[in-house]
N, C-alpha and C positions, 0 to 999 in steps of 0.2 A: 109434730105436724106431719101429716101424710097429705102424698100428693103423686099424680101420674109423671109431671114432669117438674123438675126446676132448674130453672135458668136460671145464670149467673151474667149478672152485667146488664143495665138500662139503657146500653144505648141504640140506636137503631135497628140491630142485628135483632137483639134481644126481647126487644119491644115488637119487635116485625113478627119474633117466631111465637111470641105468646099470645100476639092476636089470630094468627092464623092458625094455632093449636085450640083456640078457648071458641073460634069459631065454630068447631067442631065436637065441641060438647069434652073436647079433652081439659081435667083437671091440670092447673099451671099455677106455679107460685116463679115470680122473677127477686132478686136478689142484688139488688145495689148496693156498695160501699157507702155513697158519697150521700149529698143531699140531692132532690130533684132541682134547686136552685144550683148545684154546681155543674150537675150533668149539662143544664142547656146555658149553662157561660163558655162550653166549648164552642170551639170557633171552626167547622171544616169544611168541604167542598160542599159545593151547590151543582154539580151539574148530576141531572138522573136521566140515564139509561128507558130508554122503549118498557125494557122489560121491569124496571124498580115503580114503573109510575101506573103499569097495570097491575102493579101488586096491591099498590094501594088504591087504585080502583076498587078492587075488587073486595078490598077489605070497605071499602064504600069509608075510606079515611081520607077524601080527596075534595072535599067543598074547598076550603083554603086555596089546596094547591092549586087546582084551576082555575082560581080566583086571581091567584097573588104572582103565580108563578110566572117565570116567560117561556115561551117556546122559541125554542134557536132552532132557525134549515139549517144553519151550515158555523161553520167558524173559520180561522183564517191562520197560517202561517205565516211570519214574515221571518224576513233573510235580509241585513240591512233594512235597505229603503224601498224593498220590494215588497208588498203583500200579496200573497198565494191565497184565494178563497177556495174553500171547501165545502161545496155547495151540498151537504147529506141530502136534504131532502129531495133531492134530482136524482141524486145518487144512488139514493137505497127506498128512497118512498115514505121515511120514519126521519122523525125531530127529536129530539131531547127539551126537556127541563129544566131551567134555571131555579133553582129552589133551594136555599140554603139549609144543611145537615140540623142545625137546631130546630126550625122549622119543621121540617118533616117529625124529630124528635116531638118537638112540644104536640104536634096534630095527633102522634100515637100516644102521649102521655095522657093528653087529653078522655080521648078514645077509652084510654084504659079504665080511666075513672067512671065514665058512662055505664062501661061494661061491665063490670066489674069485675076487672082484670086485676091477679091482686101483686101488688109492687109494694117489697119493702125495704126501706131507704134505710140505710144509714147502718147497713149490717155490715159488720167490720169482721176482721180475724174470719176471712172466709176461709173453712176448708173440707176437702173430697175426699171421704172414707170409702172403702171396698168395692170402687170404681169396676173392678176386673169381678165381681161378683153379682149376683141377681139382687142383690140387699145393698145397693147403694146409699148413701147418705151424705147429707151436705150440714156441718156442723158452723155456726157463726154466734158473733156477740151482739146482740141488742140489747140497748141500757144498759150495760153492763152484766147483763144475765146470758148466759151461754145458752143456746135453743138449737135445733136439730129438726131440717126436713130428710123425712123418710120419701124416696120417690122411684119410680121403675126407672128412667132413663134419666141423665142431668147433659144441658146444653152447657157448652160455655161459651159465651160471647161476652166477655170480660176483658177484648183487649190483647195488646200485646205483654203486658206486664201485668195481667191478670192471673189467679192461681191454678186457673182449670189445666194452661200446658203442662205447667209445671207437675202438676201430680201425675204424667203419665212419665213411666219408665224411662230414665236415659237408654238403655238399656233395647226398649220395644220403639225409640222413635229416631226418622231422620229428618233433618235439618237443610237448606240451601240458604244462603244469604249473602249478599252482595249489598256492602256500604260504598256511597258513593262520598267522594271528596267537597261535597259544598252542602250546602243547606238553601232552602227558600226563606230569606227575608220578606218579611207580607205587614204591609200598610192596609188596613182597613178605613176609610173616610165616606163622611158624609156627603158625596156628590155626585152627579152623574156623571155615568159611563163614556168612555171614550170613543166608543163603537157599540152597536147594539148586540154583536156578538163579542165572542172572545177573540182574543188574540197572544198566540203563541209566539214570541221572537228569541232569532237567534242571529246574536250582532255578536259583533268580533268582541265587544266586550264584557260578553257572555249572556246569560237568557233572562228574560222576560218574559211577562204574561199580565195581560189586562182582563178582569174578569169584572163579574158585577154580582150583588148579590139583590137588587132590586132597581129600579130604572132611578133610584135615586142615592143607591151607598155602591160603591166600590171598592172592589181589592186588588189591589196590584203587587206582583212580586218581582224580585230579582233573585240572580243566584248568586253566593256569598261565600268565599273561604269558612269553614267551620270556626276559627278561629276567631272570627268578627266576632263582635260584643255588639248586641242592640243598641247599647247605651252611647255608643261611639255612633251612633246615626240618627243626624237628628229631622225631623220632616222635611227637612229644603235640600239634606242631603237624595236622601229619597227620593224623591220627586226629580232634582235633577237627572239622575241618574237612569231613572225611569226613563224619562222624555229623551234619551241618547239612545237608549235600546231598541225604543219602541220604532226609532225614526221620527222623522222630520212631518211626515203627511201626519201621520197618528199623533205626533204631539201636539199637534195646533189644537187638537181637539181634547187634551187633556185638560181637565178642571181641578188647582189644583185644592186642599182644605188642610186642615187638622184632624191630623190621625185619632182615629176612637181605638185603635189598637193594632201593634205593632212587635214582633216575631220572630224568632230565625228557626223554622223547623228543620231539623238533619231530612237528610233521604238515604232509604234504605228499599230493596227491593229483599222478600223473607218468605219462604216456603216452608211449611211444617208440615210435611207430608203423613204424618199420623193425625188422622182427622176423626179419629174415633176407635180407642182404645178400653176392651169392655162395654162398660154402658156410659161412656162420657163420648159427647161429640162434639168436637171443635167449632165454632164457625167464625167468619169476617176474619177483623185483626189479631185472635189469636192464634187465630192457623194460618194469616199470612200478612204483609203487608205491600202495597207498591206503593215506587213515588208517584207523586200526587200530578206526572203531565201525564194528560189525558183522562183523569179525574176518576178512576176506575176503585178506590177504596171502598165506597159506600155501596156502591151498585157491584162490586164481586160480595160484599157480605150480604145483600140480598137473594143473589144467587145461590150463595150457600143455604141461606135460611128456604129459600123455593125447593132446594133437594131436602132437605132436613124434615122440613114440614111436611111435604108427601112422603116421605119414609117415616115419621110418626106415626103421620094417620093411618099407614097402611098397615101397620103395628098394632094399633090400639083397637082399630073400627074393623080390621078384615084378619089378624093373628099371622101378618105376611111377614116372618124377621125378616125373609131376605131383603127386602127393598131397604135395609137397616143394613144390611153388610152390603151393600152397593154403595151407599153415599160418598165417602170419601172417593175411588174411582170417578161417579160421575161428577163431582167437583173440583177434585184436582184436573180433569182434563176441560176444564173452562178458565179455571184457576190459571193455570199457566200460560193458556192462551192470553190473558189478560196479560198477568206477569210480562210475556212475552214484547205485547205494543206498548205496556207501559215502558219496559225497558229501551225499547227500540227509541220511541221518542224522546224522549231524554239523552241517550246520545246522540241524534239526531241534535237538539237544537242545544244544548250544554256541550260550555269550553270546559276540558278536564286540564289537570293538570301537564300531563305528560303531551296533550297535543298540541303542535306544531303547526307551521304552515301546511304539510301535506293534509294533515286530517283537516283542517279548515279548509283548504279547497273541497274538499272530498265531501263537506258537510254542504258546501254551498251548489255543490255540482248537484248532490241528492236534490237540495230543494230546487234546484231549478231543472230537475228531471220531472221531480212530481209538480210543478205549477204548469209544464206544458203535457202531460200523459191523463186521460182522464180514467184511464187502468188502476194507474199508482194512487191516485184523487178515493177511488172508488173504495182501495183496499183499506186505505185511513177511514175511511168513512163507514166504513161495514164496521171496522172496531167499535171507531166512536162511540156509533150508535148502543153498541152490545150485542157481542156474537149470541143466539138463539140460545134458550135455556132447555 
């Protein structure tokens, strides 16, 4: 099979870059491992970014979402028994999306079928021949017969533990990464929300977060020693624990149910600063990851896919390489700014191990710097929303 471009990986990234590439009259073949029933039983953030929800305007893949979706002005941090509101849309003039990652997946999968986007599921033993050359090729197993696309350029958006990093040079790539000491335990239930925005807490006995994924199901998490086992935690455990973080105002307002599903994710913050080696180009979780405060994983791999796509097109429709040897540069320096407030926030409202009462004042002194400065309000808020692409 021959093809202008093929993608590797079905999930947002990937589905994002093959509509916005096929828009364009460019040939695309995308390339999943798994099933399309496996890909949308993943479970991840809901909040989108200014800039991920005019992408999908504009791909006109947006009935649903502005159907189903919520729009938040603001969200809120709490410190104890205090909550700090962060009113963005005062702040910056711009809302965000509550719209959960499978969702947005299932409306492009959708889409794809309309279009005739072509996704082929269930290709296993993925792998990247003569990357560093003009004659690329991407080799895999279906049914058991071994098959081979020939194509000018190949994306990977496969993920962190996908093959596309892997086949570039140890050798031509560098690395950043920082593991942190807890993980996010996450109860998913059928109920509503406890505030109509989110809420961020940081209680002495460690962090919280109240989110929602529609005015009727909830997620809530806490932070957990890596060491915890799900199985040691059972919903009443949960829920209590929640309802001490959250405070006393916020828990009267919790509702509690039976978890539909329940988690301990690690956090990790991960820079793979080679974003495009030869004719392979990185995007989303395989060139980087943040944790998940401040929700910045889905909406930085759309940002990736926004440079990527117009550095294709510019490629294919006008013979520009250069806007192709720019991408990584203009991505990594958004990249990192993301990086950057994801990591900020996270130690902002997360107990680490090694801290003590000095750093706990020190965390409480911040939040009560920024619940009375509408400077500091402002700067959180220009994040939130999504620094410009």
């Amino acid at each position: 099979m021959k093809t202008q471009v093929t993608i590797i990986g079905c999930g947002p990234a990937g589905l994002l870059l093959g509509h916005l590439l096929h828009a364009e009259g460019i040939r695309v073949v995308i390339l999943e491992k798994s099933t399309q029933q496996h890909v949308l039983s993943r479970i991840r953030a809901g909040v989108l970014e200014k800039g991920t929800v005019k992408l999908l305007d504009r791909l006109g893949i947006n009935q649903r979402l502005h159907a189903e979706g919520l729009t938040h002005s603001g969200f809120n941090l709490a410190c104890d028994e205090n909550l700090i509101h962060i009113n963005i849309e005062r702040l910056t003039g711009e809302t965000v999306m509550v719209y959960g990652q499978t969702e947005v997946t299932q409306d492009l999968m959708d889409c794809a079928q309309d279009r005739n986007l072509e996704i082929i599921y269930e290709a296993t033993d993925v792998a990247l021949h003569n990357i560093d050359s003009d004659s690329p090729y991407v080799s895999y197993i279906k049914e058991g017969k071994e098959q081979r696309i020939d194509s000018q350029l190949i994306a990977g958006c496969d993920g962190y533990h996908g093959p596309s990093r892997q086949a570039i040079p140890k050798a031509s790539s560098v690395s950043f990464e920082r593991a942190y000491p807890f993980g996010w335990l996450g109860i998913l239930a059928d109920v509503a929300p406890c505030n109509h925005e989110l809420i961020y807490a940081s209680h002495e006995r460690g962090f919280a977060l109240a989110s929602m994924r529609s005015n009727t199901r909830s997620r809530y998490y806490i932070d957990v020693p890596l060491s915890e086992k799900i199985d040691d935690w059972s919903d009443e455990r949960i829920w209590d624990e929640i309802t001490v973080r959250l405070g006393s105002e916020v828990a009267a307002n919790i509702i509690r149910g039976p978890s539909i599903e329940k988690s301990i994710a690690p956090l990790r913050s991960f820079v793979f600063e080679t974003m495009q080696y030869g004719r392979l180009f990185l995007a989303g979780d395989s060139a980087h990851i943040v944790p998940p405060t401040g929700a910045k994983g889905l909406n930085l791999a759309a940002s990736d896919v926004a440079y990527l796509a117009e550095a294709m097109i510019a490629y294919f429709n006008r013979k520009e390489e250069s806007v192709l040897k720019d991408y990584t540069k203009r991505a990594l320096a958004r990249v990192w700014k993301s990086e950057r407030f994801s990591w900020s926030l996270t130690k902002l409202m997360h107990r680490f191990p090694e801290d003590g009462a000095f750093e706990r004042a020190m965390q409480v002194a911040e939040l009560d710097y920024i619940a009375h400065s509408e400077a500091a309000q402002t700067c959180i808020a220009e994040n939130y929303i999504g620094l410009p692409l």
